[in-house]
C-alpha positions, -999 to 999 in steps of 0.1 A, spaced: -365 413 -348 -338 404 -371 -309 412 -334 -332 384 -316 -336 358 -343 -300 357 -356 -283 351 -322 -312 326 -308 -308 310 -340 -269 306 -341 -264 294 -303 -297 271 -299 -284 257 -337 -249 250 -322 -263 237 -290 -289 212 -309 -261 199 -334 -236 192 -304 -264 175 -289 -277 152 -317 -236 145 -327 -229 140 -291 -257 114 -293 -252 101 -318 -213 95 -313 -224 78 -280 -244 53 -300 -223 41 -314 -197 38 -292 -224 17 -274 -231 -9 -303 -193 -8 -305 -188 -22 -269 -220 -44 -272 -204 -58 -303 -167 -59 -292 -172 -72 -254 -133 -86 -255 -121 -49 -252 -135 -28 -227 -118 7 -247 -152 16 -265 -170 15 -231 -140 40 -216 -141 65 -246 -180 72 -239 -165 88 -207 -152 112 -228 -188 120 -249 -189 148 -220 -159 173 -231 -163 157 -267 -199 178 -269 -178 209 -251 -153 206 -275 -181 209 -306 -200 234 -291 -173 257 -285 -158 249 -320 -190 259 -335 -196 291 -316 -163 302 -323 -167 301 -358 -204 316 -359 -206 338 -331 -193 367 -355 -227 363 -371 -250 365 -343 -239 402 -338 -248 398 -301 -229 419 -279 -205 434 -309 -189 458 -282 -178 424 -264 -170 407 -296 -132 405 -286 -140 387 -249 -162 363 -261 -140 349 -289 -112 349 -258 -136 331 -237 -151 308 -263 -106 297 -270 -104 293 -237 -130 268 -230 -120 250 -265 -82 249 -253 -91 234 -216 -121 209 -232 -95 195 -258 -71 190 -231 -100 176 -209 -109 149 -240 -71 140 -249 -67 131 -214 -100 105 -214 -89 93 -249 -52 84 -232 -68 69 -203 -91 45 -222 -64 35 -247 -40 28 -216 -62 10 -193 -75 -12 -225 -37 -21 -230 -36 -30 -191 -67 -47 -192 -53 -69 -222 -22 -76 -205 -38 -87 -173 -60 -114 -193 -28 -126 -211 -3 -131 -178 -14 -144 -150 19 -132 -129 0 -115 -100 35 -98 -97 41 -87 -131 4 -73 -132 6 -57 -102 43 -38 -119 24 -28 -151 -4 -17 -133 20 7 -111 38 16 -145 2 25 -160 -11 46 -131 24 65 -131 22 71 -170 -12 80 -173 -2 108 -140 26 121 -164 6 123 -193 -24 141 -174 6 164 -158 17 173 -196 -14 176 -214 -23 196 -185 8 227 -187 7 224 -223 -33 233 -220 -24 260 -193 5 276 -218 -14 273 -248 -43 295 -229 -19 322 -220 -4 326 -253 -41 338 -266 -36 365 -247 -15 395 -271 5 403 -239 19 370 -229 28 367 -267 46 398 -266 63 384 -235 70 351 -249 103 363 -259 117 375 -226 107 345 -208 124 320 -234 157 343 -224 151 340 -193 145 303 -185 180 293 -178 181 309 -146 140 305 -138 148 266 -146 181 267 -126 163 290 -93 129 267 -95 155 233 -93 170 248 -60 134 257 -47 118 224 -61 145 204 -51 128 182 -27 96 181 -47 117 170 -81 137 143 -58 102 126 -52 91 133 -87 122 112 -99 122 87 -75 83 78 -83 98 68 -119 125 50 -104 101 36 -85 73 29 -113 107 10 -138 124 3 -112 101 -26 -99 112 -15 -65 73 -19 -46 42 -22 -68 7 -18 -59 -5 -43 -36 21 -52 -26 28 -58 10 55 -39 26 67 -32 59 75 8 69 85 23 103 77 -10 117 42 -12 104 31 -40 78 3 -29 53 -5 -31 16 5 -1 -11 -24 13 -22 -13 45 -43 18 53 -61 20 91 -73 50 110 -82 56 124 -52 36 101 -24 31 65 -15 0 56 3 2 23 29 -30 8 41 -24 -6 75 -41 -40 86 -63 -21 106 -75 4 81 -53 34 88 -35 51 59 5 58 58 12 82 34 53 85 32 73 103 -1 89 82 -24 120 94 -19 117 71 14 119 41 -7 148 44 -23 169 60 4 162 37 27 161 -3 35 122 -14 36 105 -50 42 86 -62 7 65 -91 16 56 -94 -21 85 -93 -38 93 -122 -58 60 -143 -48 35 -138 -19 43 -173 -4 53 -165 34 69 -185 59 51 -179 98 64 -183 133 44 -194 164 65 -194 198 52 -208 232 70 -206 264 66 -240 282 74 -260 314 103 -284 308 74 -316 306 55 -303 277 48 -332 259 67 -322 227 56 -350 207 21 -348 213 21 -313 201 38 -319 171 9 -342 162 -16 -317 175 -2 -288 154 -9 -312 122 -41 -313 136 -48 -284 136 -33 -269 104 -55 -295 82 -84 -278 98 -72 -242 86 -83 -234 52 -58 -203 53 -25 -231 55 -14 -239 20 1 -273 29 34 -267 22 54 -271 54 56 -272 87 77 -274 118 75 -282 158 111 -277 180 124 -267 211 149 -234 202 156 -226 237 156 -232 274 159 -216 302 160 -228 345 122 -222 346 108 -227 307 113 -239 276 111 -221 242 90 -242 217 87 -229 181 58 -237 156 69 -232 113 38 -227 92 35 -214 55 6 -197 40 0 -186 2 2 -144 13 5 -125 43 -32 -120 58 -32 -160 57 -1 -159 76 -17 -141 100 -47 -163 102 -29 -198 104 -3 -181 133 -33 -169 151 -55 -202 149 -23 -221 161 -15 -201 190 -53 -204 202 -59 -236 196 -25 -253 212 -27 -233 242 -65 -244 245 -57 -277 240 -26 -277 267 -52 -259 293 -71 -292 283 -52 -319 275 -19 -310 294 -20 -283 320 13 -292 336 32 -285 305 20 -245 313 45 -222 329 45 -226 369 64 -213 397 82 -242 416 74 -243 457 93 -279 460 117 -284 483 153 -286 471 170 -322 471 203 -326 482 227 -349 467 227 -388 486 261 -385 498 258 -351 512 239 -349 547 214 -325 546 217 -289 561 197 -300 591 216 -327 601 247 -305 596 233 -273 618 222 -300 643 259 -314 650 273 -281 651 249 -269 676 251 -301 696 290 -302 696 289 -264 709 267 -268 736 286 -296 751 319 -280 750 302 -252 769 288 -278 797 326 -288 797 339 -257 807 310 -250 830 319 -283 851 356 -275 847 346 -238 867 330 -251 894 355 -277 901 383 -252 906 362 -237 929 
């Protein structure tokens, strides 16, 4: 009786005290956030209560589970399996407690600056960290695991020896992978492209939406995903819509017949910009950049605070003037011209010319004609 009671009594005891501390903890950390609603940190570390109990319970078993005498012949595995799952839900509960003491420091700063820019950096700094510090926590967890085992301690020495050359042979083989892993931090402190900002790659505009060590992550206008290395962007020349401030400067051209009534549209176009919510009032512009025998080019300048209003204002301008010079002005369109050439005044037409030629022919062959039968 004594083999049943001792082990149910040692595990269900460790399971029950996790549970009440684990529920207790979480209390807490609830009248904590309830009370401190300026800080969001204690409402982040309750997403840790979850390896926090793991981290108990395993603490506790490993300590009692000599006393259950359950299993002796296994005794040896289970205290190897009991480190384990300490080791891995330690690591598991440092990485929750760094995330909720960095994104409470973000937070913070994003209420204290309103420099879209600048929150935007720190925010690609903070992702970037908190990847490093998961990446860390993570191989030191992984290391500390195989040391419990007697024959990677006994090995322990060898590899220290050895990891000259292991470093020196996984830098050759890595060498791509490292190259991205050091240009994400150049990237991250660099301020070279932040999240959210707008960029333009391989001739497509989007937004960043993730910045790892390794890959960048572009979400297209129309919802696709680019993901490129971030080695691309600093080896190579790249459009940042964003960079600086999000205040963008759009183009509209037409192509129009030479009687467009250029005045009349410059009026139209501020007609039709103080109807666009998206313009932001700060310029714009109606000239004629080019011309041609047939057309003229006409070019439209119109600012907007960020690039999808750019796109709006550019596309509500191009509609709406053409609509209106369909309406208003339909000559001003592009057309073919059928009209008959004018000649200069002073210069007789080709007619007139062909005409004399041909007359002036055709007598000098009656001439010659009347000449013939007169000899005869």
């Amino acid at each position: 009786m004594e083999n049943v009671l001792r082990p149910l009594i040692v595990i269900g005891g460790s399971v029950l005290l996790t549970l009440l501390i684990g529920w207790a903890s979480d209390q807490l950390l609830r009248k904590a956030d309830g009370r401190h609603s300026e800080t969001p940190l204690w409402g982040l570390l309750r997403r840790g209560r979850i390896p926090y109990q793991l981290v108990l319970c395993a603490a506790m078993l490993r300590g009692s589970y000599d006393q259950a005498r359950l299993l002796r012949e296994h005794r040896v595995a289970i205290g190897q399996f009991l480190t384990l799952v300490l080791i891995g839900a330690a690591a598991w509960l440092v990485i929750r407690i760094a995330a909720a003491i960095v994104e409470t420091s973000y937070s913070r700063y994003a209420r204290a600056h309103h420099d879209a820019a600048r929150v935007r950096r720190v925010r690609t700094q903070v992702s970037l960290i908190m990847r490093v510090v998961s990446a860390i926590v993570g191989v030191v967890a992984v290391a500390a695991m195989l040391l419990t085992f007697p024959a990677m301690r006994a090995a322990g020495a060898s590899l220290l020896a050895s990891a000259g050359i292991l470093g020196i042979v996984a830098g050759v083989a890595a060498q791509s992978t490292l190259g991205n892993m050091f240009a994400g931090l150049q990237i991250a402190f660099g301020d070279m492209v932040r999240l959210g900002d707008t960029v333009v790659v391989d001739g497509e505009w989007g937004t960043v939406e993730e910045i790892t060590l390794t890959f960048l992550t572009v979400r297209t206008w129309d919802e696709r995903r680019i993901t490129m290395p971030v080695s691309y962007f600093t080896s190579k020349p790249f459009e940042n819509w964003s960079r600086g401030s999000n205040q963008m400067t759009g183009i509209v051209y037409w192509h129009l017949d030479h009687s467009a009534p250029i005045e009349a549209m410059r009026e139209r176009l501020r007609d039709i910009l103080r109807e666009c919510p998206a313009w932001d009032g700060r310029a714009h512009n109606l000239v004629v950049t080019d011309s041609t025998p047939n057309t003229i080019q006409v070019r439209a300048l119109v600012t907007a605070k960020d690039a999808d209003d750019i796109f709006t204002v550019r596309v509500a301008v191009r509609e709406q003037m053409i609509s209106w010079l369909c309406a208003e002005h339909p000559y001003a369109l592009p057309r073919v011209n059928t009209a008959d050439a004018t000649l200069p005044p002073s210069r007789p037409s080709l007619d007139d010319h062909l005409d004399g030629h041909f007359n002036g022919r055709l007598d000098g062959h009656r001439d010659a004609a009347a000449a013939q039968r007169a000899r005869e």
